[in-house]
C-alpha positions in Angstrom: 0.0 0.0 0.0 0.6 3.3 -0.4 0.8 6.5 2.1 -2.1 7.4 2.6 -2.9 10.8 1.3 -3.0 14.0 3.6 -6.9 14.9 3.1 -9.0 14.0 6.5 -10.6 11.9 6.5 -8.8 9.8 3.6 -5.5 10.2 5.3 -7.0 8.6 7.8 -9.0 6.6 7.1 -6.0 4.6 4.9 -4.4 4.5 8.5 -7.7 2.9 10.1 -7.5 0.3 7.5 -4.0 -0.4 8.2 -4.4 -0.2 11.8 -7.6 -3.4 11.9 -5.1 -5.4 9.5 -2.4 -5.9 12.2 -2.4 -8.9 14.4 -3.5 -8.4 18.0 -1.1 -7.4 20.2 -3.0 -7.7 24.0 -5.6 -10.3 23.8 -7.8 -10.0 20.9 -7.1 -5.8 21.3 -4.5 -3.9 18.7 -3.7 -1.4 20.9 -2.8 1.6 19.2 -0.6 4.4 20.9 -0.8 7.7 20.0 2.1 10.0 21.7 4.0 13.7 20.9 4.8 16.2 22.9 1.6 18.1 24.9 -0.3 20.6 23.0 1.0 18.9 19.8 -2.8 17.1 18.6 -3.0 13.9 19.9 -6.7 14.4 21.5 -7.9 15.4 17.9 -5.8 13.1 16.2 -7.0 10.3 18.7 -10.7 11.7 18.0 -10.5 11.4 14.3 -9.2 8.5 14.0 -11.7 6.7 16.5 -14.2 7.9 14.1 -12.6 6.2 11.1 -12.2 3.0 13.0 -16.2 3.4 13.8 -15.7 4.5 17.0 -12.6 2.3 18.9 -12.6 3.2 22.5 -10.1 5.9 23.6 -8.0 5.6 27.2 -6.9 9.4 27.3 -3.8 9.0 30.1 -5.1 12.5 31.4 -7.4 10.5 33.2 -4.8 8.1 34.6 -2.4 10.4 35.5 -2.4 12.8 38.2 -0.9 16.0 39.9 1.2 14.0 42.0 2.4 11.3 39.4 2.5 13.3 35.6 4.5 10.1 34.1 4.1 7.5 37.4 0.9 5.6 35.3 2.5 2.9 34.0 1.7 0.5 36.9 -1.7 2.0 36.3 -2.0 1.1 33.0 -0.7 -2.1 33.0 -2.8 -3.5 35.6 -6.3 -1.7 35.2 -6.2 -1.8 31.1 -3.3 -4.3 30.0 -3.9 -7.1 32.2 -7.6 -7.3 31.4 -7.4 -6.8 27.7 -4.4 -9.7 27.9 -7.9 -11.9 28.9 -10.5 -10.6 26.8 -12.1 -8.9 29.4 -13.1 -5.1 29.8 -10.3 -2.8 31.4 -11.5 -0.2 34.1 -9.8 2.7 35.5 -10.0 5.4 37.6 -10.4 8.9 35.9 -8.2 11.8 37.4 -10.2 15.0 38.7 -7.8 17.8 37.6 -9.8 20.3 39.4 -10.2 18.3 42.9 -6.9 16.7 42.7 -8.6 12.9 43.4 -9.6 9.8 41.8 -13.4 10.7 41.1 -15.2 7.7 38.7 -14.1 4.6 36.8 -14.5 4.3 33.4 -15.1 0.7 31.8 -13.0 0.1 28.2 -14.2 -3.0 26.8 -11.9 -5.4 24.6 -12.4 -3.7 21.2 -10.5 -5.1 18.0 -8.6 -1.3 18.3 -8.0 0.6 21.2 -6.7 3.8 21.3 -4.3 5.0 24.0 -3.8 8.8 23.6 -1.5 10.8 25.8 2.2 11.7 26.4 4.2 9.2 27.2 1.7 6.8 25.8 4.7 5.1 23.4 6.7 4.5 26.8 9.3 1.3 27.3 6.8 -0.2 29.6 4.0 -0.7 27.3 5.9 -0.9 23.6 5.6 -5.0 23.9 2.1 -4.9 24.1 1.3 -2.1 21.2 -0.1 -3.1 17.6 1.7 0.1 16.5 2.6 3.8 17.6 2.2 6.9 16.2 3.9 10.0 16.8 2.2 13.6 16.3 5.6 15.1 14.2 5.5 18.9 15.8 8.6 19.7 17.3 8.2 20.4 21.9 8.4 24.5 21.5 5.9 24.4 19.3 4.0 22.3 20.9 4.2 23.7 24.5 3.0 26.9 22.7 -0.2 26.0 21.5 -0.8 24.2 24.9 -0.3 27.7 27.2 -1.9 29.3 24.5 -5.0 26.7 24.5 -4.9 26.4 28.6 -4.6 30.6 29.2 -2.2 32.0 32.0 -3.7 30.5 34.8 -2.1 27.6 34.2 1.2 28.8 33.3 2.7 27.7 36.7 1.8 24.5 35.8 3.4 24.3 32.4 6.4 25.8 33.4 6.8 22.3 35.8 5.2 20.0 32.9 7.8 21.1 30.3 10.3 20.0 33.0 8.5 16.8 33.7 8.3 16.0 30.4 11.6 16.7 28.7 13.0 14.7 31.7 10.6 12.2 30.6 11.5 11.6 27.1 15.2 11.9 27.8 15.0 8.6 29.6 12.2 7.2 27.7 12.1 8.6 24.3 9.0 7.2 22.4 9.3 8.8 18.9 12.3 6.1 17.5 9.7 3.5 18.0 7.2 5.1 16.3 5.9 3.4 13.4 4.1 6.3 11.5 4.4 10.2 11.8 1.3 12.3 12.0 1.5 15.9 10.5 -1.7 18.2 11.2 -2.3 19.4 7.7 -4.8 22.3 6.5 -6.6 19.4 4.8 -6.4 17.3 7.6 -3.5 15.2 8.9 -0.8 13.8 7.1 0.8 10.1 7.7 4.3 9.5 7.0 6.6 6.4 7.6 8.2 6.7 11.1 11.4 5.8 12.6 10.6 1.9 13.4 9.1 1.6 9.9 5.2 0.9 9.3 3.8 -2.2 10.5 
């Protein structure tokens, strides 16, 4: 096949079909991360492509990470989601209250041919072996961090000013985009999908 082209929803949609023809890779789930720096798309991208897979549930790490543990999840997210998916059975995890600063609801994922799993950090070491494929929103971290205070306003500036810290340590020990197997591009027509480092699978 072909890259798909940059149009949304073709683009894609190209990628959706790509993404139900790989072999399972936690249970019967393809679990499909979807990682870049914050502020850099990965909600929309994440949204858009649920859509073209006709509607593949979505863990957002937002709501498994927390004030106290920005990148400590992993744990998290291999026992609540992994583990059960690894069965066939529905994952369910806490969702993060970024107002109240506490654990507030669980949400119930069940055992979907695709799963999305959109955050920073979501291409980590700790969950590589049981990914179908990860892409990487391609927008370099200043850029990114830009939109983000711009999108969030000044009240939360503090709080950026520690996340780009937390972060760039982050990715120094645990870099994600070498393993990425595709490149996303926000485009005017939509996004754009290029090989990535690991080559497509």
């Amino acid at each position: 096949m072909g890259v798909p082209s940059p149009a949304s929803p073709a683009g894609l949609g190209g990628l959706a079909r790509r993404l139900r023809a790989l072999p399972p890779s936690c249970g019967p789930v393809r679990l499909v991360a979807v990682d870049g720096h914050a502020g850099s798309g990965k909600s929309t991208l994440a949204g858009r492509l649920a859509e073209a897979l006709g509607g593949a549930p979505v863990l957002h790490l937002d709501d498994v990470a927390s004030h106290d543990a920005l990148f400590a999840w992993a744990d998290r997210v291999l026992e609540q989601v992994v583990a059960p998916f690894s069965r066939g059975e529905p994952a369910r995890h806490g969702v993060y209250d970024w107002v109240r600063r506490a654990f507030r609801e669980e949400r119930v994922l069940p055992p979907a041919p695709v799963v999305l799993v959109e955050g920073v950090g979501a291409g980590r070491r700790a969950l590589r072996p049981h990914l179908a494929c990860l892409l990487w929103m391609e927008l370099p971290a200043g850029e990114a961090w830009a939109r983000g205070r711009r999108r969030d306003g000044p009240g939360l500036a503090d709080f950026w000013d520690g996340w780009e810290r937390a972060e760039h340590r982050h990715f120094t020990a645990d870099p994600s985009r070498p393993y990425a197997n595709w490149l996303v591009r926000q485009h005017p027509g939509g996004h754009l999908v290029l090989p990535g480092p690991a080559g497509p699978r």
